[in-house]
N, C-alpha and C positions, 0 to 999 in steps of 0.2 A: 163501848165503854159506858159505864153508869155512874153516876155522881149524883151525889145528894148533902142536903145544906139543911145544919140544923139549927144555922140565923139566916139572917134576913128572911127571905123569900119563901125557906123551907120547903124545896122544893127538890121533887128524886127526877133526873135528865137522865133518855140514851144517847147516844152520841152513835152513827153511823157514818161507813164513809159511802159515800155519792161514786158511783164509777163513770159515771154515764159526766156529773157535771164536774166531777173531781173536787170534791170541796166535802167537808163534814156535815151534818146536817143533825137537827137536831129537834129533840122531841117531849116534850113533858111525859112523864107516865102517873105522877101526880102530883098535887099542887098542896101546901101548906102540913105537910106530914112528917118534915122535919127529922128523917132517917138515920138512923144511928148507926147501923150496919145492913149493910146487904152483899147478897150472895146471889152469881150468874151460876144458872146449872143446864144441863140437858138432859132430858126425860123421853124415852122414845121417841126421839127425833124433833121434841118440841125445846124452846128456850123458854126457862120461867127466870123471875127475877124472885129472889124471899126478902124482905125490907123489916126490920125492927124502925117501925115508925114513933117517935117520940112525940112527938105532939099528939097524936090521935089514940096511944095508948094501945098498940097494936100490931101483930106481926101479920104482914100483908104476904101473898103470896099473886105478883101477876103474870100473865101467859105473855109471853112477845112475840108479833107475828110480823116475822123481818122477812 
């Protein structure tokens, strides 16, 4: 799962779940970029996330290596 905030913190989280400690666990992918929309995709076997970043004026595109 990915969530991103475009007060406070403005900040884009993935959210994974842990099997081994059974709990959620959780990761920045970036900080102050305040996200307006994003999109989980898969591309030949790989996860990208694509972010309309509002703060930094910018559509980001990153690789997830889960």
């Amino acid at each position: 799962m990915v969530i991103g905030h475009r007060e406070g913190e403005k900040n884009l989280i993935l959210f994974t779940w842990d099997k081994e400690r059974k709990e959620y666990i959780y990761e920045y992918i970036d900080k102050d970029c305040g996200s307006a929309n994003v999109y989980k995709f898969t591309n030949h076997g790989e996860d990208y996330i694509l972010s309309a970043n509002r703060e930094t004026d910018e559509v980001a595109l990153y690789r997830l290596w889960l």
